[in-house]
LONU-254107 format. One record per residue (C-alpha): residue number from 1; residue in one letter; x, y negated, z negated. Coordinates in steps of 0.05 Angstrom, whole numbers, plus 5000, padded with zeros to 4 digits. Layout:
+-----+-----+------+-------+------+
|   n | res | east | north |   up |
+-----+-----+------+-------+------+
| NUM |   a |    X |     Y |    Z |
...
+-----+-----+------+-------+------+
end
This chain:
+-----+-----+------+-------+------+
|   n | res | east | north |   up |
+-----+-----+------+-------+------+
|   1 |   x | 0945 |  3869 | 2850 |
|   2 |   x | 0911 |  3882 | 2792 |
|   3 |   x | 0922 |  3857 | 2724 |
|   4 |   x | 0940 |  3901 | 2675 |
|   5 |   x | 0921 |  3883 | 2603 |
|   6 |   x | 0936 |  3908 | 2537 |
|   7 |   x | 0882 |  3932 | 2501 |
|   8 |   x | 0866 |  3926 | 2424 |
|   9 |   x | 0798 |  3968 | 2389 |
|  10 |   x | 0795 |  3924 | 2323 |
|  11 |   x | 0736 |  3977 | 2290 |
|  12 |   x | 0702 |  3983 | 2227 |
|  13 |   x | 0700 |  4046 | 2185 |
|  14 |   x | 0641 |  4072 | 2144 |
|  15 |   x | 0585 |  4079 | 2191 |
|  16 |   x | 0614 |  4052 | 2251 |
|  17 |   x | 0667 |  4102 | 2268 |
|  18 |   x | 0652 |  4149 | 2205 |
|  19 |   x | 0593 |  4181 | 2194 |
|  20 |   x | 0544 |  4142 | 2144 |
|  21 |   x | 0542 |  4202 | 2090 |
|  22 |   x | 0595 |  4250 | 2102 |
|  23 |   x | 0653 |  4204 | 2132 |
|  24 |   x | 0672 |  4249 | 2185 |
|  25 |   x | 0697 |  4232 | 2251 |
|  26 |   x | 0704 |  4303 | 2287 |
|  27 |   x | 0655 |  4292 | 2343 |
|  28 |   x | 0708 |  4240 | 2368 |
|  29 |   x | 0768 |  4247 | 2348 |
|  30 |   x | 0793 |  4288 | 2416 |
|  31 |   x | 0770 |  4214 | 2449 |
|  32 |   x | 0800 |  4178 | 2394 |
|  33 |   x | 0871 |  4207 | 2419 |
|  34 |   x | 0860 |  4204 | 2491 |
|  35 |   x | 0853 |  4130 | 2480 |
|  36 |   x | 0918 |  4133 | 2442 |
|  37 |   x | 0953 |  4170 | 2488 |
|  38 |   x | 0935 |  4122 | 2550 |
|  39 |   x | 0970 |  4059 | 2507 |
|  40 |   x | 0910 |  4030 | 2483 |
|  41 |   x | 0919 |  4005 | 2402 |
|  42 |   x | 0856 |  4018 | 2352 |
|  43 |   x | 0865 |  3982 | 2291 |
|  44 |   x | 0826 |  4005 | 2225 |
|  45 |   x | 0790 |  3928 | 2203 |
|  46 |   x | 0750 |  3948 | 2142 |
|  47 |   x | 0732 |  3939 | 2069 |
|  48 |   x | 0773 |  4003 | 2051 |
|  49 |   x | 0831 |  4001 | 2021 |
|  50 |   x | 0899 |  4019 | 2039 |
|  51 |   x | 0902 |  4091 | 2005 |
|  52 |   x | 0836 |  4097 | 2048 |
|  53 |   x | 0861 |  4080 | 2105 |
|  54 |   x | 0936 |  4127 | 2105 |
|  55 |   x | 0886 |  4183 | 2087 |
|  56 |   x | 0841 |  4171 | 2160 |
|  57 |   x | 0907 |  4162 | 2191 |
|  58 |   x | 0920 |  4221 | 2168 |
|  59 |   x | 0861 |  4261 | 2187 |
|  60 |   x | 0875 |  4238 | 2256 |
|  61 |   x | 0941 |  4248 | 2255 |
|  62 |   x | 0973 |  4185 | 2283 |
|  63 |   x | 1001 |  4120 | 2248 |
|  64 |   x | 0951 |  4064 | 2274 |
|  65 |   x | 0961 |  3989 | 2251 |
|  66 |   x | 0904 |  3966 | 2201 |
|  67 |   x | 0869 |  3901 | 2163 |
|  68 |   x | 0854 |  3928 | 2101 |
|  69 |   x | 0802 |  3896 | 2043 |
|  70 |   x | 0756 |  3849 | 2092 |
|  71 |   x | 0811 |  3821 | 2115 |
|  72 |   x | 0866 |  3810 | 2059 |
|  73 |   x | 0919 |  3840 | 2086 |
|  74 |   x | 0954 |  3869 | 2162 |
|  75 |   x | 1003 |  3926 | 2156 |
|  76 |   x | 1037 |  3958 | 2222 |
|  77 |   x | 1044 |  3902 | 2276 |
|  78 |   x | 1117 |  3921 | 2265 |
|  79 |   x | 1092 |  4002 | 2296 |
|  80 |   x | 1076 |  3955 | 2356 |
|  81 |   x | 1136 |  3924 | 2357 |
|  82 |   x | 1197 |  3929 | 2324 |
|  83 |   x | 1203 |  3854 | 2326 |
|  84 |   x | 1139 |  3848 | 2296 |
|  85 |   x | 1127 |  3842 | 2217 |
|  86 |   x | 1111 |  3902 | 2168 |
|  87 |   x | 1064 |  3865 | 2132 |
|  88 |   x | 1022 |  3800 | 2126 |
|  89 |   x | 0983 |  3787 | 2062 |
|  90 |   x | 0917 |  3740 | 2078 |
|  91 |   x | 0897 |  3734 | 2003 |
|  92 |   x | 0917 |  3723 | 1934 |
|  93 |   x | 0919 |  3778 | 1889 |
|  94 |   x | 0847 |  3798 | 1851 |
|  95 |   x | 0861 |  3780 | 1784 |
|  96 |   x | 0876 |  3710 | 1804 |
|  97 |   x | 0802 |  3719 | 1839 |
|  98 |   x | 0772 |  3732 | 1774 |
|  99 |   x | 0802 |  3681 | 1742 |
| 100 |   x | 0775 |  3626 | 1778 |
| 101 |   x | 0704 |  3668 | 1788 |
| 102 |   x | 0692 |  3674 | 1709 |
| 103 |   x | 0717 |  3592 | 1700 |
| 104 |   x | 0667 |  3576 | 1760 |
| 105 |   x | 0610 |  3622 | 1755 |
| 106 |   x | 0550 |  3604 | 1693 |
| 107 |   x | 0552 |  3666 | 1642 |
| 108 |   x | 0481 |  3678 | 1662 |
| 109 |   x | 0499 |  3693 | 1735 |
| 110 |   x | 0565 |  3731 | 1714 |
| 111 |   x | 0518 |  3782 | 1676 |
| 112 |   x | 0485 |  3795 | 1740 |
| 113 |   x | 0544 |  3820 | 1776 |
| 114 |   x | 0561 |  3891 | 1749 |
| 115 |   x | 0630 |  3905 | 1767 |
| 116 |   x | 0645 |  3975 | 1791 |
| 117 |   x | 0714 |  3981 | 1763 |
| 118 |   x | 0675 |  3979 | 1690 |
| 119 |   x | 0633 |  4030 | 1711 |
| 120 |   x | 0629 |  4100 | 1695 |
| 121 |   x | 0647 |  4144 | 1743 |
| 122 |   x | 0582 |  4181 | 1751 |
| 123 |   x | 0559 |  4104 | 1775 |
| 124 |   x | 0611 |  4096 | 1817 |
| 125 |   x | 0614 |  4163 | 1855 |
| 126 |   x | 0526 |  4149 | 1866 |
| 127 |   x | 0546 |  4072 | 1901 |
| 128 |   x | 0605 |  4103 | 1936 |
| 129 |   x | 0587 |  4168 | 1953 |
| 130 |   x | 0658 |  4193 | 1934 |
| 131 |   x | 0683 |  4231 | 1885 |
| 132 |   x | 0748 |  4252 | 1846 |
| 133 |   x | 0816 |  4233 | 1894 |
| 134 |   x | 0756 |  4202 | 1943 |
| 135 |   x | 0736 |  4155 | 1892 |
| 136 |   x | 0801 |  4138 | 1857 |
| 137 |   x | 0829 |  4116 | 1923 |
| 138 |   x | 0765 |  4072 | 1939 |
| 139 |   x | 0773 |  4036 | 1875 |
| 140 |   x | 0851 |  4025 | 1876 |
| 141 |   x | 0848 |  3951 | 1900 |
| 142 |   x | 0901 |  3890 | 1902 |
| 143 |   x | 0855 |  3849 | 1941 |
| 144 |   x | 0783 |  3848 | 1923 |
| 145 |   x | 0726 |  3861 | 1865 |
| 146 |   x | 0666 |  3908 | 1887 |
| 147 |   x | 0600 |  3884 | 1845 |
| 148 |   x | 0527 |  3905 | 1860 |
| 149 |   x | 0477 |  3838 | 1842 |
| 150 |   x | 0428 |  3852 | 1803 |
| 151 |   x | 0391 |  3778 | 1804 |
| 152 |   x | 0335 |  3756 | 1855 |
| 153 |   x | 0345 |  3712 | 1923 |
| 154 |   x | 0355 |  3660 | 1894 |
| 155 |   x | 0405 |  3668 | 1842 |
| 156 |   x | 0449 |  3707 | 1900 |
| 157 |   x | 0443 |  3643 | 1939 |
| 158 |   x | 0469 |  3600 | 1879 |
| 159 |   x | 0525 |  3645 | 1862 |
| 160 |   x | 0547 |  3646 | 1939 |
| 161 |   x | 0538 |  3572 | 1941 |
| 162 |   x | 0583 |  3561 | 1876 |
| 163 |   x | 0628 |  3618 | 1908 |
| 164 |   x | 0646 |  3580 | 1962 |
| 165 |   x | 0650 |  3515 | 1931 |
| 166 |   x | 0717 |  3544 | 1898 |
| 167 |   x | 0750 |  3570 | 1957 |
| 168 |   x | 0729 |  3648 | 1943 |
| 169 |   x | 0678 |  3688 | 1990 |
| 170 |   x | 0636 |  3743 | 1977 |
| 171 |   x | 0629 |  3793 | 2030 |
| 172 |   x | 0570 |  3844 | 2024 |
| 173 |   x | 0565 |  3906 | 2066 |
| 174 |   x | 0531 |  3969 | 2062 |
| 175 |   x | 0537 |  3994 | 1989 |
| 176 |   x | 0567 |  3938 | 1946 |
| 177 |   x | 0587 |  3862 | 1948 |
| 178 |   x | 0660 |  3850 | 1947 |
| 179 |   x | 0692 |  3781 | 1920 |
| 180 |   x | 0744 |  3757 | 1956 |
| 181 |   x | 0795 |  3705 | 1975 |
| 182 |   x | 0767 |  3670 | 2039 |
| 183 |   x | 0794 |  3715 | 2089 |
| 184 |   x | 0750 |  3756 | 2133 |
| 185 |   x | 0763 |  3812 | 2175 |
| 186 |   x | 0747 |  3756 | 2246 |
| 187 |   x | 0803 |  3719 | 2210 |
| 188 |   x | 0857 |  3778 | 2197 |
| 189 |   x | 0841 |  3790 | 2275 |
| 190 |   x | 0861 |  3721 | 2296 |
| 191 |   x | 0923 |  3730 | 2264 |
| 192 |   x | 0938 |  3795 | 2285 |
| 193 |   x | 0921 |  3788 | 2360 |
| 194 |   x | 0963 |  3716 | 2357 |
| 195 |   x | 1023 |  3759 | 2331 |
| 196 |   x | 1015 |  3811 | 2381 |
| 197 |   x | 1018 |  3764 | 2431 |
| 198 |   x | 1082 |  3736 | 2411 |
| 199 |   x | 1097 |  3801 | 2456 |
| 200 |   x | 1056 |  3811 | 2503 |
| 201 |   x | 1008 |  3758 | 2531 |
| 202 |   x | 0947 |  3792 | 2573 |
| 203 |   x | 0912 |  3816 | 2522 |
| 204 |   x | 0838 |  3843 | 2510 |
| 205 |   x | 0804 |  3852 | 2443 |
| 206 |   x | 0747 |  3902 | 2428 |
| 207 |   x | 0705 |  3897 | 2363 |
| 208 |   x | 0672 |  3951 | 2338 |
| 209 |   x | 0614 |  3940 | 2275 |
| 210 |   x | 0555 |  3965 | 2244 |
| 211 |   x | 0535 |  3913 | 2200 |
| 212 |   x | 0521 |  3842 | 2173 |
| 213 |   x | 0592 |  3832 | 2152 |
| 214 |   x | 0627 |  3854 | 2218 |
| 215 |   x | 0587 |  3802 | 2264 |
| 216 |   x | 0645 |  3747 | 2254 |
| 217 |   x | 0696 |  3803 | 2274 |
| 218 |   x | 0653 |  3817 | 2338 |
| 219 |   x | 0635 |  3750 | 2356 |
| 220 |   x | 0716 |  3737 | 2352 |
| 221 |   x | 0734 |  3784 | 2403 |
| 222 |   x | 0724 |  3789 | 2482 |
| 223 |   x | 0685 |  3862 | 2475 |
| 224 |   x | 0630 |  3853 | 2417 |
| 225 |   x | 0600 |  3928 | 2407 |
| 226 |   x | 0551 |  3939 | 2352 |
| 227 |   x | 0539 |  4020 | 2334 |
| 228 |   x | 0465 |  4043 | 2309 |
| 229 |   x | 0454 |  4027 | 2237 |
| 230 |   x | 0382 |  4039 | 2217 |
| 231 |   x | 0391 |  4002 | 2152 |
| 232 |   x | 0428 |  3934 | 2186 |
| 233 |   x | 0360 |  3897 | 2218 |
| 234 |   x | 0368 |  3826 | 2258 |
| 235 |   x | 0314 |  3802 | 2298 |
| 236 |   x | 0368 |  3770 | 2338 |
| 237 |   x | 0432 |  3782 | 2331 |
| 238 |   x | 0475 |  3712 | 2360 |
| 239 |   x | 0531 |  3744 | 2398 |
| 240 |   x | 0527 |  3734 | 2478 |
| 241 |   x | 0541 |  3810 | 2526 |
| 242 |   x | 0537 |  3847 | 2455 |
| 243 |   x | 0545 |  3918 | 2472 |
| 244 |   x | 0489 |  3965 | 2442 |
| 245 |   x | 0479 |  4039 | 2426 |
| 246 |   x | 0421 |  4075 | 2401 |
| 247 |   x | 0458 |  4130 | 2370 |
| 248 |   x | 0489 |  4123 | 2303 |
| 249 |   x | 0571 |  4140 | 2281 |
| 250 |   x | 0614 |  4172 | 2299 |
| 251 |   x | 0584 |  4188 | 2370 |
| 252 |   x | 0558 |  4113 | 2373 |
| 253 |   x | 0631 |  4087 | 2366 |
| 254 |   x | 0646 |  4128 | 2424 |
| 255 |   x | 0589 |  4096 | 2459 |
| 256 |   x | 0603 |  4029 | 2456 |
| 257 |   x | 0670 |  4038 | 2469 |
| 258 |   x | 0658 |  4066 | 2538 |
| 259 |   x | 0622 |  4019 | 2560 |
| 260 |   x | 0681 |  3958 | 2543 |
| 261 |   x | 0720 |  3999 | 2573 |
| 262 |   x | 0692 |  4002 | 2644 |
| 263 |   x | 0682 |  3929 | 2626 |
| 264 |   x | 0756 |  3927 | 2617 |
| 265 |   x | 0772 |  3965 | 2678 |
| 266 |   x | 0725 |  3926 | 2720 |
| 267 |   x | 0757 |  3857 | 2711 |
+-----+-----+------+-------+------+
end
């Protein structure tokens, strides 16, 4: 007989399931709600925050789970499962973040991070491209401090290094640097999948990314897919049967996941 296994899509937002410029996800959203509708969970793993997040949950239309801010905090495992918890919260708050970054970081390095939140918000809607409601929800954050570096190589390598040394991360993706607690979104999907299984066992993970900051998330899952991203370059990209598309989001997303799942289905 064979085994049946619960699947869970862990996926990436902004140019992995949303389109790069315009964030929409019409082209799949009828496929986004057939895999619903068969039992399969997608979980929203992304730098977004949680205002973000109810508002693509929205759009679609159904109440998903999600890992919201890289990886600081899991709301909905308790939509799985009444048994389950509402809420787990991976990091410490951001102003206790800043704290320890302006005690840790040299004064010369902190004037090379220009924070967004003390930006106008002509500056903020170019990094973003959001605007008004769009933005506002972007920037409403518990978790995390978006900064663009304005130093050379080598000054971004000594602020990581010193970073890291006091138990904080920075986490860069497409438009902006975040600094964070050490959480991760690979890490917020350990700890959701080893809740989920307090429930049911046979499980298999999908990951879906577009870029340098989801390869821990893909490597940590059983069905690594990476969607086009003409601006995310690796000669070689260290993840073993990483599934590939050409095209970019939304339809890329909708690619990949094809593919794991006849993976899936095969096993």
């Amino acid at each position: 007989m064979k085994k049946m296994f619960k699947v869970l899509i862990f996926t990436d937002l902004d140019g992995t399931l949303l389109h790069r410029e315009t964030f929409e996800f019409n082209e799949i959203k009828e496929y986004l709600n057939q895999l619903l509708s068969k039992g399969i969970i997608i979980v929203t793993n992304t730098s977004k925050t949680e205002k973000e997040i109810l508002e693509f949950n929205n759009e679609l239309g159904s109440s998903l789970p999600y890992i919201s801010e890289n990886g600081a905090s899991i709301k909905g495992l308790d939509l799985l499962n009444s048994n389950l918890p509402k809420e787990l919260i991976l990091s410490r708050e951001k102003d206790n973040l800043i704290n320890i970054f302006e005690k840790s970081v040299p004064v010369n390095l902190q004037n090379k991070c220009k924070w967004l939140s003390k930006m106008d918000k002509k500056k903020q809607s170019l990094i973003f491209g959001l605007k008004d409601e769009k933005l506002n929800m972007a920037l409403d954050r518990k978790y995390t401090i978006p900064f663009i570096f304005e130093g050379n190589k080598g000054e971004k390598k000594e602020l990581y290094k010193i970073v890291k040394k006091k138990g904080l991360a920075l986490q860069e993706g497409g438009r902006v640097i975040n600094l964070t607690d050490r959480v991760n979104k690979a890490k917020a999907l350990q700890v959701f999948v080893r809740f989920f299984k307090k429930k049911n066992q046979d499980v298999k993970t999908i990951a879906v990314g577009d870029n340098y900051n989801d390869l821990d998330m893909l490597k940590t899952s059983d069905f690594p897919c990476l969607v086009f991203n003409d601006k995310f370059t690796l000669d070689h990209i260290p993840i073993n049967d990483l599934i590939t598309t050409n095209k970019p989001s939304p339809e890329g997303w909708a690619d990949v996941v094809k593919i794991a799942m006849v993976k899936i289905n095969k096993n």
